[in-house]
C-alpha positions as CSV (number, residue, x, y, z in Angstrom):
1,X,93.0,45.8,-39.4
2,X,95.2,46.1,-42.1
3,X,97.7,43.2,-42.9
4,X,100.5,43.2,-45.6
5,X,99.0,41.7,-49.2
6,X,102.1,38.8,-49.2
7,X,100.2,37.3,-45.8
8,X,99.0,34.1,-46.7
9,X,95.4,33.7,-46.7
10,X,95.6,30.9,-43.8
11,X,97.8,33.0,-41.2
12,X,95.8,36.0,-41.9
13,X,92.9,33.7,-40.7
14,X,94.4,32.1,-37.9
15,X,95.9,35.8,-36.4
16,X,91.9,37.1,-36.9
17,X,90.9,34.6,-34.8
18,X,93.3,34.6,-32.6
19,X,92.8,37.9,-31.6
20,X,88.8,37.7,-31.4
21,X,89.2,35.1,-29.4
22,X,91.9,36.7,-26.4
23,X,90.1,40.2,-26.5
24,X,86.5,38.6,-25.6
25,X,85.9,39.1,-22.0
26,X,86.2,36.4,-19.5
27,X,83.9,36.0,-16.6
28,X,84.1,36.8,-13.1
29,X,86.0,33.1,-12.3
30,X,88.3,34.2,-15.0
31,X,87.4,31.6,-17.6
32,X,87.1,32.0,-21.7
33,X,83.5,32.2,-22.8
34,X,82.8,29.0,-24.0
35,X,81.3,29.7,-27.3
36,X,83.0,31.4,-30.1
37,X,81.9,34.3,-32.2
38,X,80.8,32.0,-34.8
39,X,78.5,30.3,-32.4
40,X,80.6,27.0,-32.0
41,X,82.0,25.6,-29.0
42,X,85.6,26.6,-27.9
43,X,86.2,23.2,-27.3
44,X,85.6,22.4,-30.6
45,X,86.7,25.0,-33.0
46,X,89.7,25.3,-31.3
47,X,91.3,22.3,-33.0
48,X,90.6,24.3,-36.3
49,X,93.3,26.8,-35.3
50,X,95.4,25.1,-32.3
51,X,97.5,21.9,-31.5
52,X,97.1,20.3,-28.1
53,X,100.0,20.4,-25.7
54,X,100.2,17.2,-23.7
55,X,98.5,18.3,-20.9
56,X,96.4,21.0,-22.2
57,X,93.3,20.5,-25.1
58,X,93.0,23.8,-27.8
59,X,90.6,25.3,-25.7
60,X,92.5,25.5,-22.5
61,X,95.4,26.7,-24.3
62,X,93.6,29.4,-26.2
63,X,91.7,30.0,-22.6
64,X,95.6,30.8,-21.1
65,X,95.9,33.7,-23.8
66,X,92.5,35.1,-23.4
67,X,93.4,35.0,-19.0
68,X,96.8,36.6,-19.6
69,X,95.3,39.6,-21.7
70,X,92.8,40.7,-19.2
71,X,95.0,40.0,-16.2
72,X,97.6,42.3,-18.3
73,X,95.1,45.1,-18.5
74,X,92.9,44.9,-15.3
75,X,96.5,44.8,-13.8
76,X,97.9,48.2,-15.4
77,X,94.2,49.9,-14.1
78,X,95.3,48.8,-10.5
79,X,98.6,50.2,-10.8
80,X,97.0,53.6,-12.7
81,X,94.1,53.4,-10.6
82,X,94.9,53.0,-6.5
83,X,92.2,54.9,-5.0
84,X,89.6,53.8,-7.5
85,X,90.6,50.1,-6.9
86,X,90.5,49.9,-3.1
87,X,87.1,51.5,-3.7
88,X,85.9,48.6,-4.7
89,X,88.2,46.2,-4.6
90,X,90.0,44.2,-6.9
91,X,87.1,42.3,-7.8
92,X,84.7,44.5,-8.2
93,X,86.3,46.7,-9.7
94,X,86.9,44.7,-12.4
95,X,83.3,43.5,-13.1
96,X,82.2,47.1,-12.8
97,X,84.4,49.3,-14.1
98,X,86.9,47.5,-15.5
99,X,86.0,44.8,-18.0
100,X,83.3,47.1,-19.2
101,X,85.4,49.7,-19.8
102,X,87.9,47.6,-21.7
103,X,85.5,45.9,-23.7
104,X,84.5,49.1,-25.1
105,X,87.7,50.9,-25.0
106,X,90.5,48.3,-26.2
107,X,94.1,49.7,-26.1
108,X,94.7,51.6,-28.7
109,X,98.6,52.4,-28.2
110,X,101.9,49.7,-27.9
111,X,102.2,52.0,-24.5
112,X,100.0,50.8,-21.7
113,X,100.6,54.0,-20.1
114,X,97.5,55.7,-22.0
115,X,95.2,52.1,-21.5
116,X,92.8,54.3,-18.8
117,X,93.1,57.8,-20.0
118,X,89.3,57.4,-21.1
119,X,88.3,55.8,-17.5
120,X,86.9,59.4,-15.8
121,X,84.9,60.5,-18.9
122,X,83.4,56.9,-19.3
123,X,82.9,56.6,-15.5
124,X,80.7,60.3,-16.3
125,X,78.9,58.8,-18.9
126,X,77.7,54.9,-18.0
127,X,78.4,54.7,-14.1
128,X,75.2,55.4,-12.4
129,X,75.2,54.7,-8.8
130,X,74.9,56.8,-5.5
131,X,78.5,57.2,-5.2
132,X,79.1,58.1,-8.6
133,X,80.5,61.7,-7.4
134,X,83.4,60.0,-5.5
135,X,84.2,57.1,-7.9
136,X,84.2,59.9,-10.7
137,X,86.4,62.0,-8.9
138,X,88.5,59.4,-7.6
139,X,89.5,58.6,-11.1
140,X,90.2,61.8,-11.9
141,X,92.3,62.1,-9.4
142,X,94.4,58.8,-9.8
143,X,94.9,59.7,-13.8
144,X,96.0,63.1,-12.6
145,X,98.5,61.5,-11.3
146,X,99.6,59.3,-14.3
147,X,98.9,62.1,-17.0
148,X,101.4,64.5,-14.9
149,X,104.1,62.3,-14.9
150,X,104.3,61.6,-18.0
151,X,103.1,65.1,-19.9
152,X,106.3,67.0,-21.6
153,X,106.7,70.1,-19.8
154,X,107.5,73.5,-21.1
155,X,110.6,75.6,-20.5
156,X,110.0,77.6,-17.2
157,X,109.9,81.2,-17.0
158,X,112.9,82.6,-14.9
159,X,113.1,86.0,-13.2
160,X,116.8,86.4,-14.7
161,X,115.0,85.8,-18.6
162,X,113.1,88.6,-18.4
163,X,113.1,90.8,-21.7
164,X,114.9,93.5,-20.1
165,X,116.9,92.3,-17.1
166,X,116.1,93.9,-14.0
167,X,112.9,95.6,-15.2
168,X,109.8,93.7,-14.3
169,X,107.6,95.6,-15.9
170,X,109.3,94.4,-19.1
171,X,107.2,91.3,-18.2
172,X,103.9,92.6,-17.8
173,X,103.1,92.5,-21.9
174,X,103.7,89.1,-22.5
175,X,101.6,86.0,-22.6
176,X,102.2,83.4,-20.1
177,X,101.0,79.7,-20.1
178,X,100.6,77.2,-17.4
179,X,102.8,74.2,-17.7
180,X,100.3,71.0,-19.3
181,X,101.7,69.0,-16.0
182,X,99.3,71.3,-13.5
183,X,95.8,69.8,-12.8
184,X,93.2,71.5,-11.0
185,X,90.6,70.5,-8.4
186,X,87.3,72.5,-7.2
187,X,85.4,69.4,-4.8
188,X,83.2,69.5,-1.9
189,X,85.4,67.3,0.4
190,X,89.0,66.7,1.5
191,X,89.9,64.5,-1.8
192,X,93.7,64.0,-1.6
193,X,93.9,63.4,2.7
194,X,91.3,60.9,1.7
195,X,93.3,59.3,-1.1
196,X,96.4,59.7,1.2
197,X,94.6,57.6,4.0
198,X,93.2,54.7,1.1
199,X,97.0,54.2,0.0
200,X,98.2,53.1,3.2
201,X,96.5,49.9,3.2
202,X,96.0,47.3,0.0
203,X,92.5,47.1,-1.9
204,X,91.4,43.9,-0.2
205,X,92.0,45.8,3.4
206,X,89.2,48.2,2.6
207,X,86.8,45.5,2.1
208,X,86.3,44.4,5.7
209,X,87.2,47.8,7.0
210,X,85.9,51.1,7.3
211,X,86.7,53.9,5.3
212,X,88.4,57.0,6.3
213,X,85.9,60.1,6.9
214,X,85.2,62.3,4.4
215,X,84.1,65.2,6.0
216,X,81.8,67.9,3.4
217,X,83.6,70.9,2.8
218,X,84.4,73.1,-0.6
219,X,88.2,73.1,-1.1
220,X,90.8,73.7,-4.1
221,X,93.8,71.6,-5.4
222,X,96.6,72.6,-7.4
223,X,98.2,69.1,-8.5
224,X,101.4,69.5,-9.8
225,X,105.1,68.1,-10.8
226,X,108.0,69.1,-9.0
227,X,111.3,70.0,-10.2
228,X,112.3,66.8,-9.6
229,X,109.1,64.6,-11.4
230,X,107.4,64.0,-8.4
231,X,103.6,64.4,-8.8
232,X,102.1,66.1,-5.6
233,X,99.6,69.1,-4.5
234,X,99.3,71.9,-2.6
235,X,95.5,73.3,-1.1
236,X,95.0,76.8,-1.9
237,X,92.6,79.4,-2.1
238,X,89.3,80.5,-3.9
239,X,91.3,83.4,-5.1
240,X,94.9,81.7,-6.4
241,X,92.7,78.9,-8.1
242,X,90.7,81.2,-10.2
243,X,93.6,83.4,-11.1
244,X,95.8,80.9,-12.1
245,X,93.2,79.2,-14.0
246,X,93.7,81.8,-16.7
247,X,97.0,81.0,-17.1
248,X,95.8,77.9,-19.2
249,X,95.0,79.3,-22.6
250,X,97.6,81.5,-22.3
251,X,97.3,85.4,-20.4
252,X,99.8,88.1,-20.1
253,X,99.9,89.7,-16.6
254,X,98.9,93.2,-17.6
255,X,95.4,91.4,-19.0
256,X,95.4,90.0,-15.8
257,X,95.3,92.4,-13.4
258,X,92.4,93.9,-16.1
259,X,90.7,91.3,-15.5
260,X,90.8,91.4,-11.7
261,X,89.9,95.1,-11.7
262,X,86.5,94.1,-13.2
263,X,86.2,91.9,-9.9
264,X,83.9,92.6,-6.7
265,X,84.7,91.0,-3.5
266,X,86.5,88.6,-1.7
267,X,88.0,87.5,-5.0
268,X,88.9,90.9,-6.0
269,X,90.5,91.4,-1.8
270,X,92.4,88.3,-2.0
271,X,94.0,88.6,-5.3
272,X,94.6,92.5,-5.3
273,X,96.8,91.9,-1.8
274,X,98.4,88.1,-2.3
275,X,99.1,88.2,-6.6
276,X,102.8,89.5,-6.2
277,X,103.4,86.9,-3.3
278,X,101.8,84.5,-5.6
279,X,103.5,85.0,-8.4
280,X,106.3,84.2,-7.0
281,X,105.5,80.8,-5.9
282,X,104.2,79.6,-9.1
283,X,107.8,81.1,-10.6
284,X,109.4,79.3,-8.4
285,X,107.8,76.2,-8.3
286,X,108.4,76.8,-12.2
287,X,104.2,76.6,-13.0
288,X,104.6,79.2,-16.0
289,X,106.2,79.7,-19.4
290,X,106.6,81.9,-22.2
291,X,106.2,79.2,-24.4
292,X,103.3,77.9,-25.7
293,X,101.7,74.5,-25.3
Protein backbone atom coordinates (compact mmCIF):
# COMPACT_ATOMS: atom_id res chain seq x y z
CA UNK A 1 0.00 0.00 0.00
CA UNK A 2 1.32 3.17 -0.89
CA UNK A 3 0.56 6.25 1.39
CA UNK A 4 1.46 10.00 0.72
CA UNK A 5 5.20 10.77 2.36
CA UNK A 6 3.46 14.05 4.50
CA UNK A 7 1.37 11.04 6.56
CA UNK A 8 2.53 11.15 9.91
CA UNK A 9 4.29 8.14 11.07
CA UNK A 10 1.44 7.44 13.86
CA UNK A 11 -1.74 7.52 11.41
CA UNK A 12 0.04 5.64 8.88
CA UNK A 13 0.28 3.03 11.77
CA UNK A 14 -2.94 3.20 13.18
CA UNK A 15 -4.77 2.99 9.29
CA UNK A 16 -2.24 -0.40 8.84
CA UNK A 17 -3.73 -1.80 11.55
CA UNK A 18 -6.82 -0.86 11.13
CA UNK A 19 -7.19 -2.49 8.09
CA UNK A 20 -5.38 -5.82 9.09
CA UNK A 21 -7.48 -6.03 11.72
CA UNK A 22 -11.29 -5.58 9.70
CA UNK A 23 -10.13 -7.78 6.59
CA UNK A 24 -9.15 -10.89 8.97
CA UNK A 25 -11.97 -13.32 8.76
CA UNK A 26 -14.47 -13.71 11.39
CA UNK A 27 -15.87 -17.04 12.41
CA UNK A 28 -18.96 -18.78 11.79
CA UNK A 29 -20.85 -16.83 14.96
CA UNK A 30 -19.54 -13.80 13.38
CA UNK A 31 -17.10 -12.71 15.99
CA UNK A 32 -13.34 -11.00 15.41
CA UNK A 33 -10.59 -13.58 15.96
CA UNK A 34 -9.46 -12.82 19.23
CA UNK A 35 -5.78 -12.62 18.67
CA UNK A 36 -4.12 -10.12 16.57
CA UNK A 37 -1.50 -10.57 13.83
CA UNK A 38 1.11 -9.74 16.21
CA UNK A 39 0.05 -12.59 18.51
CA UNK A 40 -1.51 -10.32 21.30
CA UNK A 41 -4.96 -10.35 22.43
CA UNK A 42 -7.56 -8.07 20.82
CA UNK A 43 -8.66 -7.17 24.05
CA UNK A 44 -5.56 -5.88 24.81
CA UNK A 45 -3.91 -4.24 21.94
CA UNK A 46 -6.82 -2.66 21.10
CA UNK A 47 -6.29 0.13 23.55
CA UNK A 48 -2.95 0.78 21.64
CA UNK A 49 -5.06 2.06 18.72
CA UNK A 50 -8.84 2.71 20.05
CA UNK A 51 -10.77 4.70 22.78
CA UNK A 52 -13.54 2.96 24.49
CA UNK A 53 -17.13 4.24 23.90
CA UNK A 54 -19.19 3.98 27.12
CA UNK A 55 -20.60 0.95 26.51
CA UNK A 56 -18.33 -0.67 24.25
CA UNK A 57 -14.32 -1.78 25.27
CA UNK A 58 -11.60 -1.38 21.95
CA UNK A 59 -12.13 -4.70 21.06
CA UNK A 60 -15.77 -4.74 20.68
CA UNK A 61 -15.59 -1.63 18.81
CA UNK A 62 -12.92 -2.74 16.42
CA UNK A 63 -14.99 -6.23 16.42
CA UNK A 64 -18.19 -3.87 14.88
CA UNK A 65 -15.77 -2.91 11.86
CA UNK A 66 -14.29 -6.23 11.22
CA UNK A 67 -18.57 -7.65 11.35
CA UNK A 68 -19.71 -4.81 8.98
CA UNK A 69 -16.89 -5.61 6.31
CA UNK A 70 -17.75 -9.25 5.91
CA UNK A 71 -21.42 -8.70 6.21
CA UNK A 72 -20.81 -5.93 3.28
CA UNK A 73 -19.18 -8.51 1.11
CA UNK A 74 -20.80 -11.90 1.87
CA UNK A 75 -23.89 -9.64 1.32
CA UNK A 76 -23.03 -8.35 -2.42
CA UNK A 77 -22.15 -12.40 -3.18
CA UNK A 78 -25.92 -13.11 -2.21
CA UNK A 79 -27.21 -10.46 -4.25
CA UNK A 80 -24.51 -11.57 -7.38
CA UNK A 81 -24.91 -15.01 -6.47
CA UNK A 82 -28.88 -16.22 -6.08
CA UNK A 83 -28.75 -19.66 -7.31
CA UNK A 84 -25.32 -20.36 -5.79
CA UNK A 85 -26.59 -19.16 -2.39
CA UNK A 86 -29.83 -21.04 -1.99
CA UNK A 87 -27.55 -23.97 -2.84
CA UNK A 88 -26.27 -23.90 0.24
CA UNK A 89 -27.68 -21.47 2.03
CA UNK A 90 -26.67 -18.44 3.59
CA UNK A 91 -24.63 -20.05 5.97
CA UNK A 92 -22.95 -22.31 4.34
CA UNK A 93 -22.33 -20.60 1.79
CA UNK A 94 -20.34 -18.39 3.49
CA UNK A 95 -18.12 -20.85 5.35
CA UNK A 96 -17.59 -22.60 2.11
CA UNK A 97 -17.30 -20.56 -0.60
CA UNK A 98 -17.46 -17.40 0.65
CA UNK A 99 -15.05 -16.40 3.31
CA UNK A 100 -12.57 -18.47 1.64
CA UNK A 101 -12.89 -16.93 -1.39
CA UNK A 102 -12.66 -13.54 0.07
CA UNK A 103 -9.89 -14.15 2.11
CA UNK A 104 -7.84 -14.96 -0.83
CA UNK A 105 -9.46 -12.65 -3.26
CA UNK A 106 -9.96 -9.17 -1.32
CA UNK A 107 -11.73 -6.47 -3.52
CA UNK A 108 -9.69 -5.06 -5.55
CA UNK A 109 -11.97 -2.12 -7.14
CA UNK A 110 -14.06 0.98 -5.15
CA UNK A 111 -17.06 -0.91 -7.40
CA UNK A 112 -18.44 -3.91 -5.58
CA UNK A 113 -19.88 -4.88 -8.83
CA UNK A 114 -16.54 -6.86 -9.90
CA UNK A 115 -16.13 -8.30 -5.92
CA UNK A 116 -17.10 -12.15 -7.44
CA UNK A 117 -15.97 -12.01 -10.91
CA UNK A 118 -13.19 -14.53 -9.77
CA UNK A 119 -15.95 -16.88 -7.89
CA UNK A 120 -16.40 -19.68 -11.01
CA UNK A 121 -12.70 -20.00 -11.80
CA UNK A 122 -11.88 -20.32 -7.95
CA UNK A 123 -14.85 -22.62 -7.47
CA UNK A 124 -12.88 -24.82 -10.59
CA UNK A 125 -9.74 -24.72 -8.89
CA UNK A 126 -10.27 -25.37 -4.78
CA UNK A 127 -13.99 -26.74 -4.54
CA UNK A 128 -13.77 -30.39 -4.48
CA UNK A 129 -16.99 -32.07 -3.73
CA UNK A 130 -19.58 -34.35 -5.56
CA UNK A 131 -21.59 -31.60 -6.69
CA UNK A 132 -18.88 -29.56 -7.84
CA UNK A 133 -20.31 -29.69 -11.61
CA UNK A 134 -23.59 -27.87 -10.48
CA UNK A 135 -22.05 -25.38 -7.87
CA UNK A 136 -19.45 -24.57 -10.70
CA UNK A 137 -21.98 -24.07 -13.18
CA UNK A 138 -24.27 -22.42 -11.07
CA UNK A 139 -21.80 -19.65 -10.64
CA UNK A 140 -21.27 -19.28 -13.95
CA UNK A 141 -24.42 -18.80 -14.58
CA UNK A 142 -25.38 -16.28 -11.78
CA UNK A 143 -22.09 -13.94 -12.93
CA UNK A 144 -23.40 -14.34 -16.41
CA UNK A 145 -25.96 -12.59 -15.36
CA UNK A 146 -24.06 -9.69 -13.54
CA UNK A 147 -21.19 -9.51 -16.21
CA UNK A 148 -24.03 -8.90 -19.01
CA UNK A 149 -25.53 -6.19 -17.42
CA UNK A 150 -23.02 -4.34 -16.95
CA UNK A 151 -20.56 -5.11 -20.15
CA UNK A 152 -20.50 -1.97 -22.80
CA UNK A 153 -22.05 -3.11 -25.82
CA UNK A 154 -21.07 -2.53 -29.35
CA UNK A 155 -22.96 -0.65 -32.05
CA UNK A 156 -25.42 -3.17 -33.67
CA UNK A 157 -25.29 -4.10 -37.15
CA UNK A 158 -28.43 -2.88 -39.11
CA UNK A 159 -29.79 -4.24 -42.46
CA UNK A 160 -30.35 -0.45 -43.60
CA UNK A 161 -26.14 0.10 -42.81
CA UNK A 162 -25.13 -2.21 -45.16
CA UNK A 163 -22.07 -0.98 -47.45
CA UNK A 164 -24.24 -0.80 -50.40
CA UNK A 165 -27.87 -0.37 -49.50
CA UNK A 166 -30.10 -2.92 -50.81
CA UNK A 167 -27.28 -5.40 -51.79
CA UNK A 168 -26.71 -8.07 -49.27
CA UNK A 169 -24.06 -9.45 -50.79
CA UNK A 170 -22.25 -6.19 -50.08
CA UNK A 171 -22.14 -7.77 -46.56
CA UNK A 172 -20.80 -11.00 -47.15
CA UNK A 173 -16.87 -9.67 -47.02
CA UNK A 174 -16.91 -8.18 -43.87
CA UNK A 175 -15.92 -9.25 -40.34
CA UNK A 176 -18.55 -9.49 -37.88
CA UNK A 177 -18.23 -9.75 -33.97
CA UNK A 178 -20.59 -10.92 -31.37
CA UNK A 179 -21.59 -8.32 -28.93
CA UNK A 180 -19.28 -8.93 -25.31
CA UNK A 181 -22.93 -9.04 -23.48
CA UNK A 182 -23.68 -12.75 -25.12
CA UNK A 183 -22.69 -15.76 -22.97
CA UNK A 184 -22.88 -19.20 -23.99
CA UNK A 185 -23.90 -22.45 -22.39
CA UNK A 186 -23.15 -26.21 -23.52
CA UNK A 187 -24.53 -28.44 -20.06
CA UNK A 188 -25.89 -31.76 -19.52
CA UNK A 189 -29.13 -30.56 -17.74
CA UNK A 190 -31.88 -28.00 -17.85
CA UNK A 191 -29.63 -25.14 -16.10
CA UNK A 192 -31.78 -22.00 -16.32
CA UNK A 193 -35.66 -23.80 -15.69
CA UNK A 194 -33.60 -24.99 -12.74
CA UNK A 195 -32.33 -21.59 -11.66
CA UNK A 196 -35.76 -20.23 -12.61
CA UNK A 197 -37.48 -22.64 -10.06
CA UNK A 198 -34.51 -21.85 -7.08
CA UNK A 199 -35.41 -18.02 -7.43
CA UNK A 200 -38.92 -18.41 -6.48
CA UNK A 201 -38.28 -19.10 -3.00
CA UNK A 202 -35.45 -17.42 -0.44
CA UNK A 203 -32.12 -19.36 0.42
CA UNK A 204 -33.27 -20.50 3.81
CA UNK A 205 -36.49 -22.21 1.95
CA UNK A 206 -34.31 -24.67 0.23
CA UNK A 207 -32.79 -25.85 3.33
CA UNK A 208 -35.75 -27.93 4.59
CA UNK A 209 -37.08 -28.47 1.18
CA UNK A 210 -36.44 -30.40 -1.76
CA UNK A 211 -34.94 -29.22 -4.71
CA UNK A 212 -36.46 -28.96 -8.12
CA UNK A 213 -35.49 -31.95 -10.61
CA UNK A 214 -32.84 -31.76 -12.68
CA UNK A 215 -33.46 -34.05 -15.23
CA UNK A 216 -29.86 -35.30 -17.48
CA UNK A 217 -30.08 -34.03 -20.81
CA UNK A 218 -27.40 -32.12 -23.31
CA UNK A 219 -28.84 -28.70 -24.07
CA UNK A 220 -27.46 -25.09 -25.33
CA UNK A 221 -28.03 -21.50 -23.98
CA UNK A 222 -27.56 -18.34 -25.58
CA UNK A 223 -27.64 -15.72 -22.57
CA UNK A 224 -28.11 -12.47 -23.69
CA UNK A 225 -29.14 -8.55 -23.11
CA UNK A 226 -32.05 -7.22 -24.67
CA UNK A 227 -32.67 -4.01 -26.25
CA UNK A 228 -33.89 -2.87 -23.28
CA UNK A 229 -30.86 -4.17 -20.57
CA UNK A 230 -32.67 -7.01 -19.50
CA UNK A 231 -30.45 -10.10 -19.13
CA UNK A 232 -32.27 -13.28 -20.30
CA UNK A 233 -31.85 -16.58 -22.73
CA UNK A 234 -33.09 -18.28 -25.35
CA UNK A 235 -32.43 -22.57 -25.81
CA UNK A 236 -31.21 -23.28 -29.16
CA UNK A 237 -29.63 -25.73 -31.16
CA UNK A 238 -26.40 -27.81 -31.61
CA UNK A 239 -26.13 -26.12 -34.99
CA UNK A 240 -26.95 -22.13 -34.07
CA UNK A 241 -24.61 -22.60 -30.99
CA UNK A 242 -21.57 -23.63 -32.87
CA UNK A 243 -22.07 -21.23 -35.72
CA UNK A 244 -22.49 -18.32 -33.75
CA UNK A 245 -19.69 -19.24 -31.60
CA UNK A 246 -17.43 -18.02 -34.35
CA UNK A 247 -18.76 -14.83 -34.34
CA UNK A 248 -16.59 -14.17 -31.11
CA UNK A 249 -13.17 -13.43 -32.43
CA UNK A 250 -14.55 -11.84 -35.13
CA UNK A 251 -15.77 -13.81 -38.78
CA UNK A 252 -17.06 -12.46 -41.99
CA UNK A 253 -20.06 -14.45 -43.38
CA UNK A 254 -18.45 -15.43 -46.63
CA UNK A 255 -15.62 -17.34 -44.18
CA UNK A 256 -18.45 -18.67 -42.67
CA UNK A 257 -20.34 -20.39 -44.91
CA UNK A 258 -16.50 -21.83 -45.89
CA UNK A 259 -16.31 -23.04 -43.01
CA UNK A 260 -19.60 -24.89 -42.96
CA UNK A 261 -18.96 -26.40 -46.38
CA UNK A 262 -15.98 -28.30 -44.75
CA UNK A 263 -18.83 -29.77 -42.42
CA UNK A 264 -20.42 -33.40 -42.50
CA UNK A 265 -23.75 -34.05 -40.95
CA UNK A 266 -26.33 -32.91 -38.88
CA UNK A 267 -24.31 -29.76 -38.27
CA UNK A 268 -23.65 -29.23 -41.80
CA UNK A 269 -28.00 -30.10 -42.51
CA UNK A 270 -29.02 -27.75 -39.89
CA UNK A 271 -26.99 -24.81 -40.66
CA UNK A 272 -26.97 -25.06 -44.54
CA UNK A 273 -31.11 -24.89 -44.23
CA UNK A 274 -31.79 -22.55 -40.96
CA UNK A 275 -28.39 -19.80 -41.36
CA UNK A 276 -30.52 -17.14 -43.38
CA UNK A 277 -33.52 -17.53 -40.82
CA UNK A 278 -30.81 -17.29 -38.25
CA UNK A 279 -29.21 -14.54 -39.18
CA UNK A 280 -31.98 -12.70 -38.95
CA UNK A 281 -32.71 -13.25 -35.47
CA UNK A 282 -29.37 -12.52 -34.09
CA UNK A 283 -29.75 -9.06 -36.37
CA UNK A 284 -32.65 -8.41 -34.90
CA UNK A 285 -32.11 -9.16 -31.51
CA UNK A 286 -28.95 -6.88 -32.42
CA UNK A 287 -26.23 -9.99 -31.34
CA UNK A 288 -23.59 -8.66 -34.05
CA UNK A 289 -21.49 -5.70 -35.01
CA UNK A 290 -19.11 -4.37 -37.45
CA UNK A 291 -17.15 -3.09 -34.76
CA UNK A 292 -14.65 -4.61 -32.92
CA UNK A 293 -14.52 -5.47 -29.27
Amino acid sequence: MGFDSAVPHKLKKSQKWFASIITRPIDEDSRMNPISPSGVAMEEEAWDFIKPSPTLRPAQRIQIYNQQYWWRLLNTLHDTFPLLTRLFGYHDFNQSLGIPYLDQNPPDSWSLNTLGHRLPEWIHTNYQASDKQLVFDAAHVDWSYNRSFLTKGLKPLKLEEIPVPGDMSSLLPIKLYLQPSIEFFHTGYDIFAFRKEFLKQDPEYWIDHDFPPLPKEEKYFILYRTQSNIVTWVETTAGEFHLLEHFKKGISIEDLCQWLEKQEGPLFEEASSKMHTWFQEWVVRQWLSMEKP
